[in-house]
BAMIPA-313977 format. One record per residue (C-alpha): residue in one letter; x negated, y, z negated. Coordinates in steps of 0.001 Angstrom, whole numbers, padded with zeros to 6 digits, always signed. Layout:
REM BAMIPA-313977
aXYZ
...
This chain:
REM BAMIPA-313977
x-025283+021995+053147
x-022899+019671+054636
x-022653+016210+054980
x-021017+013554+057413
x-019191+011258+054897
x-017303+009315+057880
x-019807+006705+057970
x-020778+006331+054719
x-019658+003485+052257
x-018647+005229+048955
x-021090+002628+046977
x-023724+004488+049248
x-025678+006732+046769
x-025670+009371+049737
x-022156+009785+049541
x-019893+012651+048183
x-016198+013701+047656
x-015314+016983+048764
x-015484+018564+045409
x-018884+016430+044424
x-019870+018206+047905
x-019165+021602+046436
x-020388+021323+042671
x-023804+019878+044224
x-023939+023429+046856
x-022925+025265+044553
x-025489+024308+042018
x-028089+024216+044953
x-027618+027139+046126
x-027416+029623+042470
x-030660+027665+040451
x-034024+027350+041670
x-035111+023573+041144
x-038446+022326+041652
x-038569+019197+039387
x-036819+016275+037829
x-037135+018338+034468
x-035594+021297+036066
x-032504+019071+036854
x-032309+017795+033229
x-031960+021257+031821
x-029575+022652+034232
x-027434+019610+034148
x-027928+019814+030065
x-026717+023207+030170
x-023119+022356+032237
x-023030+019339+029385
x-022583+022208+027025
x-020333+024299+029044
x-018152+021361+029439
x-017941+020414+026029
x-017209+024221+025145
x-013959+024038+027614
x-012844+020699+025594
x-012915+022233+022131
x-011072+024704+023748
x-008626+022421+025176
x-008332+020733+022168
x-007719+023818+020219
x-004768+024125+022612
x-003052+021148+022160
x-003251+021504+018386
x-001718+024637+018269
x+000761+023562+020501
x+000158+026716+023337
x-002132+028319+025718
x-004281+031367+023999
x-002725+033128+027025
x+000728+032242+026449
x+002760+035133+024873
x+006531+035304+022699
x+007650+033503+020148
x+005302+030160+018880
x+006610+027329+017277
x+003700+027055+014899
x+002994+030028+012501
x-000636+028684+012954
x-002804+031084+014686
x-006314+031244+016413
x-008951+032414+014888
x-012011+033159+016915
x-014751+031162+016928
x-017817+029776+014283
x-019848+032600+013372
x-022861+030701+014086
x-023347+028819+017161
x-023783+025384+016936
x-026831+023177+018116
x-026075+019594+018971
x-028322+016980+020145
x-027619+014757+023205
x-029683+012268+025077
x-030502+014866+027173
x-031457+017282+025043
x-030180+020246+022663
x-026879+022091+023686
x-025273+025234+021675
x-021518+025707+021477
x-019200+027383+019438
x-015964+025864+018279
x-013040+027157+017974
x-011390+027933+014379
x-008090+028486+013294
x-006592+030748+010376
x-005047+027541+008287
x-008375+026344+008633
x-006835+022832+009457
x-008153+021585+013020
x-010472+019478+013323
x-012065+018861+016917
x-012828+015064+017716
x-014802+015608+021098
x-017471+017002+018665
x-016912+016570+014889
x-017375+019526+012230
x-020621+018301+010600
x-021407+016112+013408
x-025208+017403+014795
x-025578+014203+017321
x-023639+013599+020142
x-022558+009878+020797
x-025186+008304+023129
x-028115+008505+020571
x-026125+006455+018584
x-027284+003544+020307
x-030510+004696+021064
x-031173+004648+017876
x-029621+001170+016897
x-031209-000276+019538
x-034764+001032+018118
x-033710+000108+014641
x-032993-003487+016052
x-036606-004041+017523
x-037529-003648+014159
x-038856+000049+014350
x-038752+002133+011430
x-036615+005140+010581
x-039995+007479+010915
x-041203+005709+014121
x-037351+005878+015671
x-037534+009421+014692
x-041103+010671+016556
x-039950+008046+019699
x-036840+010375+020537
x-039141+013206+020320
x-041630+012148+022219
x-039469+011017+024714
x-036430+013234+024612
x-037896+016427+023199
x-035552+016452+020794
x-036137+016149+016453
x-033744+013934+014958
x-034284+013621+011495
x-034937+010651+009180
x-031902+011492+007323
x-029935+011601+010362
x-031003+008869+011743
x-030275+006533+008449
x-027058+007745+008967
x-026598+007090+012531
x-027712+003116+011241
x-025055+002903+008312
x-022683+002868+010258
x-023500-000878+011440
x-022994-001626+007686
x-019058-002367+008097
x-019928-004392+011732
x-022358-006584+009420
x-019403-007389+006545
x-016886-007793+009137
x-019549-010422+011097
x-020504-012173+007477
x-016914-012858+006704
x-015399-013537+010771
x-013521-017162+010952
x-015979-019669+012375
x-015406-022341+014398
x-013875-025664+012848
x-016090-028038+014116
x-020466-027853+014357
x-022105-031262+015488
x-025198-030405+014485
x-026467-027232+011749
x-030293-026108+010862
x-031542-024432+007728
x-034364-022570+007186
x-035976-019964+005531
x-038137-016782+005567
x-039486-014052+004002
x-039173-009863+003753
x-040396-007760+001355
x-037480-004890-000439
x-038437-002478-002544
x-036958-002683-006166
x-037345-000081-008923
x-040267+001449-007044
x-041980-002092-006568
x-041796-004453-003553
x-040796-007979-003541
x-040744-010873-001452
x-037103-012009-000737
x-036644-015489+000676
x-033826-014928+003613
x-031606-017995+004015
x-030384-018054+008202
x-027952-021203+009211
x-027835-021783+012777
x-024722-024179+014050
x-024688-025672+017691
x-020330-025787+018596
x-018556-028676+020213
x-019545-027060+023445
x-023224-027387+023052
x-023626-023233+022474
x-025984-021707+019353
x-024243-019980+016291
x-025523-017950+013957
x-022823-018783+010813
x-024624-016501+008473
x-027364-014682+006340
x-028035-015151+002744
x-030930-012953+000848
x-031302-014286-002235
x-034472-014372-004478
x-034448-018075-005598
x-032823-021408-004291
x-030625-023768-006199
x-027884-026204-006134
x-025256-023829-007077
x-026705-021150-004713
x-026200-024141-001831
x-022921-024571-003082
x-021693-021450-002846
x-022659-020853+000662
x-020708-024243+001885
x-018302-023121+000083
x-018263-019923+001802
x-018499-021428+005223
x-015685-023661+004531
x-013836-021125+003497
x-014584-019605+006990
x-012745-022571+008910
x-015693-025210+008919
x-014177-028603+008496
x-016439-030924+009949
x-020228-031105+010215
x-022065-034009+011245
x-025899-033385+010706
x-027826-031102+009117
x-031534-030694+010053
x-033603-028997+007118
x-036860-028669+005835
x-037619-029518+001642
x-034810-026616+000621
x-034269-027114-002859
x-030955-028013-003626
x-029444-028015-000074
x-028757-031787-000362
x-027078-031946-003358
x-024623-028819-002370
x-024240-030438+001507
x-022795-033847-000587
x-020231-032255-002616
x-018738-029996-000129
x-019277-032546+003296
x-019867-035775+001637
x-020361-037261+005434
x-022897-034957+006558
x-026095-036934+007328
x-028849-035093+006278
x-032780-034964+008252
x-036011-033792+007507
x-037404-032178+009884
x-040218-034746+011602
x-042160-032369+012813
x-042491-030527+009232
x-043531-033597+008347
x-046014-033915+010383
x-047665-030626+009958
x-047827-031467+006113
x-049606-034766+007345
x-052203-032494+009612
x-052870-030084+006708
x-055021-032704+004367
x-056177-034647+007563
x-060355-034069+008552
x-059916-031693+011888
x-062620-034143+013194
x-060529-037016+013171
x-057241-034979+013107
x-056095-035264+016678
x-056582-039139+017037
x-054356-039247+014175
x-051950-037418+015007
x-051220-038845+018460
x-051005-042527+016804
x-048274-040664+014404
x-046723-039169+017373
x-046293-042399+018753
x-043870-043769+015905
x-041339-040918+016020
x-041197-041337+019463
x-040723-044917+019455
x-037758-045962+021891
x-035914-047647+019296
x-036250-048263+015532
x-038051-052074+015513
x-040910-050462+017917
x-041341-047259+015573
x-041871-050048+012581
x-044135-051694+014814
x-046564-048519+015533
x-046182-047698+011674
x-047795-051397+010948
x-050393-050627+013248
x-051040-047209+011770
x-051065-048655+008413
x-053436-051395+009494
x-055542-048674+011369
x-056088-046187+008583
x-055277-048452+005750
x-059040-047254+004037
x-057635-043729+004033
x-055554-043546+000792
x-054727-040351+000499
x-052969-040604+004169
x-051379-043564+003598
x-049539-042354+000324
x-048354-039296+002339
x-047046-041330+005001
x-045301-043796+003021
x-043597-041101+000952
x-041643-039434+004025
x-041827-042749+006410
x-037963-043119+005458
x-037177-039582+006532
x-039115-040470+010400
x-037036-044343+010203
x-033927-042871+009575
x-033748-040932+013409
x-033494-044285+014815
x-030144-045168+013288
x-028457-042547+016128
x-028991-042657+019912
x-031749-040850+021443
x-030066-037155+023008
x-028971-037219+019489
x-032000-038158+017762
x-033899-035681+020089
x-031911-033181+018511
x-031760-033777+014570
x-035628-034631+014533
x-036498-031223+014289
x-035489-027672+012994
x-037269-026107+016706
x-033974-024223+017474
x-034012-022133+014183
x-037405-021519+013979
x-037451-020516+017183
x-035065-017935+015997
x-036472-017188+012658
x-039516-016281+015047
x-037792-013345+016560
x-036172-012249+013310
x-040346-012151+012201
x-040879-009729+014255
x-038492-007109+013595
x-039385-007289+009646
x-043238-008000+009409
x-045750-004924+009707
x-042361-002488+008948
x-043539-002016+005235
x-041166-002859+002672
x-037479-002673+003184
x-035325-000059+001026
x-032934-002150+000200
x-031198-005738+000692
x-028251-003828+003374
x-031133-002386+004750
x-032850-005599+005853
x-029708-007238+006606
x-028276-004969+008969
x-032213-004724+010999
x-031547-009003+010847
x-028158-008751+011897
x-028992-006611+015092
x-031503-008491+016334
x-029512-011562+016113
x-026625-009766+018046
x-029463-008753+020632
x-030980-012360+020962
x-027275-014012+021382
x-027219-012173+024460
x-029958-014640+026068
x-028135-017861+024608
x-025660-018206+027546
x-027007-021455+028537
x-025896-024774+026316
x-027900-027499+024628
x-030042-029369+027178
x-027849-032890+028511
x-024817-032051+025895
x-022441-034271+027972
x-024358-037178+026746
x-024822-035873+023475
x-020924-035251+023272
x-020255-039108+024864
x-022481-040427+021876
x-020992-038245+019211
x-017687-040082+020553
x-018607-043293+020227
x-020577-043111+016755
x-017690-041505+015186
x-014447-041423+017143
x-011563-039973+016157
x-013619-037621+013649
x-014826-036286+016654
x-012124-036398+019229
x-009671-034733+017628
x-011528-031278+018155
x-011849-031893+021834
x-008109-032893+021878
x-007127-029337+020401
x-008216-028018+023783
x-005592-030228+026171
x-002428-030011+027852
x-001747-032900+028077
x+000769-034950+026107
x+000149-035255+022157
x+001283-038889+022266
x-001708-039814+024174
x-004068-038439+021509
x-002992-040776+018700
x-004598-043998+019737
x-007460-045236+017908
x-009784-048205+017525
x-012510-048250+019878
x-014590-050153+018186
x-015349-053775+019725
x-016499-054845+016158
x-012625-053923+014972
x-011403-056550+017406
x-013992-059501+017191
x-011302-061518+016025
x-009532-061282+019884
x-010863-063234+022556
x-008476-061439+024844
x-009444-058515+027209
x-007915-055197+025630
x-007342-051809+026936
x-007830-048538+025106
x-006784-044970+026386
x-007687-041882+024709
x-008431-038719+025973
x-011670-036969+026130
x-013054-033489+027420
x-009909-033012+029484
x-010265-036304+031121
x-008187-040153+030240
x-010460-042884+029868
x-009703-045841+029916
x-012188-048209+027686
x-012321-052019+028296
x-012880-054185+025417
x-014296-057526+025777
x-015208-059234+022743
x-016974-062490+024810
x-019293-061012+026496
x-019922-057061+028185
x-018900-056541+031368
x-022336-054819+033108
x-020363-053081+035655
x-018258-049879+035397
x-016252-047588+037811
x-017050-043998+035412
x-019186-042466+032947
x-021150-045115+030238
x-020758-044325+026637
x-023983-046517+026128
x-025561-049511+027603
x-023832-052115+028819
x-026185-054707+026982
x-025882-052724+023845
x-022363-052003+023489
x-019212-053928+024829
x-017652-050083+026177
x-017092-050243+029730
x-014792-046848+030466
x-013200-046257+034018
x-012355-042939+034377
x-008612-041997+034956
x-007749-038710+036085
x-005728-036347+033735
x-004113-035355+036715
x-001594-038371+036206
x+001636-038180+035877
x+002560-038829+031867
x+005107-041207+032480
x+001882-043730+034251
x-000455-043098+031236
x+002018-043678+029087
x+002338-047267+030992
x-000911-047760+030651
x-001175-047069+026987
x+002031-049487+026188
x-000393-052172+028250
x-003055-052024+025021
x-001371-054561+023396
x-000149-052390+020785
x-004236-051213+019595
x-002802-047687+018886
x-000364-045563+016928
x+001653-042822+017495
């Protein structure tokens, strides 16, 4: 059967090389094939006479000559038949017998298929894939039969798995980045088997979001109990990693975790998670009354500054004042709610709550609840591990308005946080040495003052007005106008050096080299 290629685009699935042309006719025209099954098997059955030729091949090239080559050898290394007994090897396809190739020293050893190897590469990660959904050794094991018609034992399958082991140390200990805005803590459980009895193990997961706005899994602790020196140890550890800065950390009542955070970051700000906080609130409220009350809460966190959240508290307080019980569990976390309002609100929208990592502590739920108990600590860590590497795949898109978040980072803490953006540009090192752009640092000038610096790739220029704030601007606002003296005018980076360097020497000498 012959076909007109001429007109065919070779992306078409209808067309053929020559020698696909002939393989396809030849195969056509020597088996009877009535089904998609009948296809599967034939094609299973070249697999193995395939493979056969390799080990061949590869006998070949170890010995150094062709079986049919005759004189003198180089190698005093001889061939030796073949296995006794033929070998049976699963695939993806399903089972295929060959029979490799031996030689008298009894010293090759064929790669294509491995001596001792009884599962060709392909089920591999089949079977990872299962194991990451959560699926258990014996339900991974009666899926590829039922679906592949092939038995792959427990054994084998436990030791297709290990071998993620070494990808799970080598992701533990990997160099992170230096710098995480903002990390979340939390915590859940799994139960492992120990000495024949299974035990809850609390499962420590820190989730960082980067300079760029992206999600980052730094790690996974299991550990049975939580402590100070347990804390320390892991912030130790992530330091050790390459983690130099951090600038909030959003956590829920983990014992400990604050007094670890202020010996190894001393400026981390720490926050409770508000909306912990409120659930702890909802759990002694009357359901009756419960969603009244929690909509006037609702209404302080979500104040648009910090004098109109202390407003709605006084009214709350004045509201429910002959409830005691919820006014002495209000007033013991009403710090914790205040203390969002010190930061702007894309930031505060972010540190308010631990969402993002229970969010993922959600999926990791899934692949360990219902699954029975856990054989082991590595066994639970590499399941946790491959579901996070299967979830990062979906985390392509950034934190939601980051450009604003970054622009506030900037001008809450400056060069603390510049100086990781500056790692990332071209252009001249002189210009990223000026600091002070503070208006409070130059109350004491009456004079209008320029400021360059460089952020996200681009030169802004900032113009500092101690009298009064100019309302009108030619680029991107830091803040209000009304709230903060900060007027920038963009400058492209485009510039020639030599003309920001001009305009730097202009600042009146409010910078350092």
């Amino acid at each position: 059967m012959k076909r007109n290629n001429k007109k065919l685009d070779p992306k078409d699935p209808r067309y053929m090389t020559k020698e696909q042309e002939q393989i396809v006719n030849l195969i056509l025209s020597n088996n009877e094939l009535k089904s998609g099954k009948d296809v599967s098997n034939i094609f299973n059955e070249l697999r193995g006479k395939v493979i056969q030729r390799l080990l061949d091949a590869e006998m070949e090239a170890f010995l150094g000559y062709d079986k049919s080559e005759h004189g003198e050898k180089e190698s005093s290394n001889r061939r030796n038949g073949y296995t006794s007994k033929a070998k049976k090897v699963k695939t993806d396809t399903g089972e295929i017998t060959i029979c490799p190739p031996r030689d008298r020293d009894g010293k090759f050893e064929p790669q294509i298929v491995k001596k001792r190897q009884r599962v060709l590469e392909g089920f591999d990660e089949i079977a990872i894939a299962m194991y990451a959904k959560g699926m258990s050794l014996k339900d991974i094991s009666e899926m590829i039969q039922h679906i592949y018609k092939v038995e792959l034992s427990i054994e084998t399958i436990s030791k297709l798995t290990s071998s993620v082991s070494e990808e799970v140390k080598k992701w533990q200990e990997r160099p992170l980045e230096k710098f995480y805005p903002f990390i979340y803590v939390d915590c859940l459980y799994a139960p492992v088997k120990r000495d024949l009895i299974s035990e809850k193990v609390a499962i420590y997961v820190m989730l960082g979001i980067n300079k760029d706005g992206k999600k980052d899994v730094l790690g996974i602790w299991i550990n049975e109990n939580e402590s100070a020196t347990f804390w320390t140890e892991v912030f130790e550890e992530i330091k050790a990693r390459g983690v130099e800065e951090i600038l909030f950390i959003s956590l829920d009542g983990l014992s400990g975790l604050s007094e670890a955070i202020e010996k190894i970051y001393p400026k981390v700000k720490t926050q409770r998670c508000i909306v912990h906080i409120v659930r702890n609130i909802y759990g002694i409220l009357d359901k009756k009354k419960s969603k009244e009350i929690i909509g006037d809460l609702k209404k302080i966190y979500t104040a648009s500054n910090g004098n109109n959240a202390k407003l709605e508290y006084e009214n709350f307080i004045e509201k429910y004042k002959s409830n005691e019980k919820l006014i002495k569990k209000l007033n013991s976390v009403i710090e914790h709610i205040f203390n969002i309002f010190e930061y702007p609100v894309e930031i505060r929208k972010i540190i308010y709550t631990t969402n993002p990592i229970e969010s993922l502590n959600s999926s990791l739920r899934k692949v360990t609840r219902g699954k029975g108990s856990f054989i082991s600590k590595e066994a639970l860590l590499k399941v946790l591990y491959l579901r996070i590497k299967d979830l990062e795949k979906s985390w392509s898109k950034g934190t939601k308005n980051w450009d604003n978040v970054k622009h506030q980072l900037i001008e809450l803490y400056g060069e603390r946080v510049l100086k990781y953006y500056f790692n990332n540009s071209n252009t001249s090192s002189s210009v990223t040495h000026f600091i002070t752009f503070s208006a409070n640092a130059l109350h004491s000038s009456m004079l209008q003052s320029e400021i360059v610096f460089l952020v996200f790739n681009t030169l802004v220029a900032l113009t500092l007005n101690s009298s009064k704030p100019n309302a009108s601007n030619n680029g991107i606002s830091f803040g209000s106008a009304a709230a903060s003296p900060h007027i920038p005018t963009i400058i492209p980076s485009a510039l020639p050096h030599s003309i920001i360097l001009l305009i730097a020497r202009r600042t009146a000498g409010l910078y350092v080299e």
